[in-house]
C-alpha positions in Angstrom: 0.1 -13.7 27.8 3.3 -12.0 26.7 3.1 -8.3 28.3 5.3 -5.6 26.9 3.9 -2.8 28.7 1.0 -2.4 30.7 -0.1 0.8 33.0 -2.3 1.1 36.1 -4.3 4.1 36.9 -1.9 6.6 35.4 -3.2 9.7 36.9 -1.5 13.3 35.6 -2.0 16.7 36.5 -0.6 19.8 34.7 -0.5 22.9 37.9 -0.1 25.6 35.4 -1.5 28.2 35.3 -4.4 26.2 37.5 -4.6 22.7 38.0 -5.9 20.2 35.3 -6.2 16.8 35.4 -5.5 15.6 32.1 -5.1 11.8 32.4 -7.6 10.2 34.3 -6.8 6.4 36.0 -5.4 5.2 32.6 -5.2 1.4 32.5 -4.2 -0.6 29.8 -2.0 -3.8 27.9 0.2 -3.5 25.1 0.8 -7.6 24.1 3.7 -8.8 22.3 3.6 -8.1 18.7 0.8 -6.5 18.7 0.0 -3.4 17.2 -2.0 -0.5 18.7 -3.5 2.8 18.0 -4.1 5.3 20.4 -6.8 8.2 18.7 -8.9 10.8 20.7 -9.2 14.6 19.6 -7.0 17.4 20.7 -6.2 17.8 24.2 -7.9 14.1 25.0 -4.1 13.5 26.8 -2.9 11.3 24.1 0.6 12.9 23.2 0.8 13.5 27.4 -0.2 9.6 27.6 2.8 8.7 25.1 5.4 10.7 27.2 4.6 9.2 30.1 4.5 5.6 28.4 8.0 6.3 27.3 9.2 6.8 30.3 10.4 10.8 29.3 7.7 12.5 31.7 8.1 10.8 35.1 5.4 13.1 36.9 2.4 11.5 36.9 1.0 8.6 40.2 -0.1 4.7 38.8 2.6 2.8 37.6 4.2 1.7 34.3 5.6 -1.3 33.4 7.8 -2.9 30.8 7.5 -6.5 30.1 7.0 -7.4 33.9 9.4 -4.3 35.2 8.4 -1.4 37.3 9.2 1.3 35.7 7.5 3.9 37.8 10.2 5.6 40.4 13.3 4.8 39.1 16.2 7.3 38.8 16.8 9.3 35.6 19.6 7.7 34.6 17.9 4.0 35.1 15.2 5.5 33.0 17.2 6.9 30.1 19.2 2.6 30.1 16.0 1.5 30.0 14.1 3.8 27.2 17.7 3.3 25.3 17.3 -0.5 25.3 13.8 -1.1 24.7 11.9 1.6 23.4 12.2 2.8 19.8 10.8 6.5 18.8 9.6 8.0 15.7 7.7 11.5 15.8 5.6 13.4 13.2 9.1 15.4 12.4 11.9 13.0 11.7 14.8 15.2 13.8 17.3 14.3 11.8 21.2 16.3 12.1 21.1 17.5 8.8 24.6 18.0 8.4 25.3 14.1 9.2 24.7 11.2 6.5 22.1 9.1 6.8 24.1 6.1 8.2 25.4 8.4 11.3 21.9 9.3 11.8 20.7 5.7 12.2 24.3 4.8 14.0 23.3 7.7 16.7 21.4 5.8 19.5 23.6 2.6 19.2 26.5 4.8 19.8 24.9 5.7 23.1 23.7 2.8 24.3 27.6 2.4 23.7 26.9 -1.8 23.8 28.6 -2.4 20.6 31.9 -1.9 19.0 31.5 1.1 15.9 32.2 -1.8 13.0 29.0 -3.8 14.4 26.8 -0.8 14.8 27.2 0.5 11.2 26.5 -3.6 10.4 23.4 -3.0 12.7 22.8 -0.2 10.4 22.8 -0.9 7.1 20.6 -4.1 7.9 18.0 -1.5 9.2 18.4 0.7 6.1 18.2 -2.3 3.5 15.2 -3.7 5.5 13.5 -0.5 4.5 15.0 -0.2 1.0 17.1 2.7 1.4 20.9 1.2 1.9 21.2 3.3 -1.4 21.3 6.7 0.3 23.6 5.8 3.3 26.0 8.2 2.8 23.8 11.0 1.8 23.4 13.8 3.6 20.3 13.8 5.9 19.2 17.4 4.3 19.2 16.0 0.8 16.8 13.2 1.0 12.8 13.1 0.3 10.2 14.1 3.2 9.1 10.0 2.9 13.1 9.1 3.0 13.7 11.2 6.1 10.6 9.0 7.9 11.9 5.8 7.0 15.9 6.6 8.3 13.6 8.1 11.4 12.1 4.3 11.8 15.8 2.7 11.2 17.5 4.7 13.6 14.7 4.1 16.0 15.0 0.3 15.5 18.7 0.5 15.8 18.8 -0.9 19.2 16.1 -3.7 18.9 13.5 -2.4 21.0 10.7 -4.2 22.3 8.4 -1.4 21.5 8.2 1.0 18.5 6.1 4.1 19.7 5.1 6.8 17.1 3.8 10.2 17.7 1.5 10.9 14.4 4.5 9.3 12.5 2.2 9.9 9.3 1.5 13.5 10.5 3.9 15.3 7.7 3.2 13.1 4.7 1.2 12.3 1.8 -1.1 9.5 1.5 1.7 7.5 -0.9 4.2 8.2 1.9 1.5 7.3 4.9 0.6 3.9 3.4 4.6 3.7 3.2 4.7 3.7 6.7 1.9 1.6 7.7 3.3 -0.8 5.6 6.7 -0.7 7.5 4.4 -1.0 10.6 2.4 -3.9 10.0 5.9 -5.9 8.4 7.8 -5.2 11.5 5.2 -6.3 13.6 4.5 -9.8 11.6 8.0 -10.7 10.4 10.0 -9.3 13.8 7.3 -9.6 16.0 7.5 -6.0 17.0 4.9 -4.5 19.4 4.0 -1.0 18.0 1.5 1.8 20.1 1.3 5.0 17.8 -0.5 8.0 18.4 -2.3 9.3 15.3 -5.2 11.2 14.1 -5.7 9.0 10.8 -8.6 7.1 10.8 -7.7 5.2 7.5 -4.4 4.1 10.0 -5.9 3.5 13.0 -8.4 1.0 11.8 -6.4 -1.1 10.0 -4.1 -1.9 13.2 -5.1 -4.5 15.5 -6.9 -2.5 18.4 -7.8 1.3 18.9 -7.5 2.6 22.5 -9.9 6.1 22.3 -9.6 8.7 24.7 -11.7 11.0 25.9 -11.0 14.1 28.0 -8.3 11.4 29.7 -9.9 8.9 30.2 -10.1 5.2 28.1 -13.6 5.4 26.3 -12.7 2.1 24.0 -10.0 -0.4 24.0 
């Protein structure tokens, strides 16, 4: 079986203003292009589970691999390589520079992962934005483009660096149902034509069940995977 990441009795407390446990001995596999939904209701841990999955919130005991790495324990800067190389992020709000075009948005992480000369990056680029059909708006500024536009440079520059994982925090959280299905649709090709593992956080049912498995949390614990 062909692990991309995989925890073991993540345990987290938050110590303010009293102590709360909020994820409880979380264990479970995300397989190689596979594609999985993480749902639960509000404060069930799940946007605290997705930090701690992408390596940004380090405080937490259990350990966190990727592919058959320990993650868990290693220094900032190791972590920051690591997310860099083989995670890929898209969020509910797209946090794109406004005043840059869209092509310097998507160039952005590849520039800091600084692996690649700048010619081959803005290659890397517009590949990403043709693969989602907007090579046409490359040199538009990132404050002119549609609400559905903005999602989709999101998911190019978070493929940019050819991650192993695509993680998504409600990535369908600020559109409409025409933009959602959009996005799903962007999902489910990356996963079948790139073999892309993808573990996204969302509160759409319609979304959720249509991806390969549901992971449901309860009060921070796994009730279903």
């Amino acid at each position: 079986m062909n692990l991309v990441l995989e925890t073991k009795n993540i345990n987290k407390h938050f110590h303010k203003p009293k102590d709360f446990h909020v994820l409880k001995n979380v264990s479970f596999k995300v397989k190689k292009s596979e594609f999985v939904s993480i749902m639960g209701k509000s404060g069930s841990g799940k946007s605290t589970l997705l930090y701690v999955l992408s390596t940004m919130d380090t405080d937490y005991t259990g350990e966190l691999y990727l592919g058959e790495e320990l993650i868990t324990g290693k220094t900032h800067r190791e972590l920051s390589q690591i997310r860099n190389e083989n995670i890929g992020f898209v969020f509910q709000f797209h946090y794109l520079l406004s005043e840059f075009s869209v092509l310097e948005n998507v160039m952005l992480p590849a520039k800091k992962l600084g692996k690649k000369s700048h010619l081959e990056i803005e290659r890397d680029a517009h590949q990403k934005l043709e693969m989602l059909h907007i090579d046409h708006l490359a040199h538009q500024r990132a404050s002119r483009i549609s609400g559905g536009e903005k999602q989709r440079v999101a998911i190019a520059r978070a493929l940019i660096n050819n991650p192993t994982i695509l993680m998504g925090d409600e990535p369908t959280g600020n559109l409409d149902s025409h933009n959602s299905e959009n996005v799903f649709n962007i999902f489910k090709n990356l996963k079948e034509e790139q073999g892309l593992s993808l573990l996204v956080v969302t509160h759409d049912e319609d979304f959720a069940k249509r991806t390969d498995r549901i992971v449901q949390l309860e009060d921070g614990r796994i009730v279903d995977q």
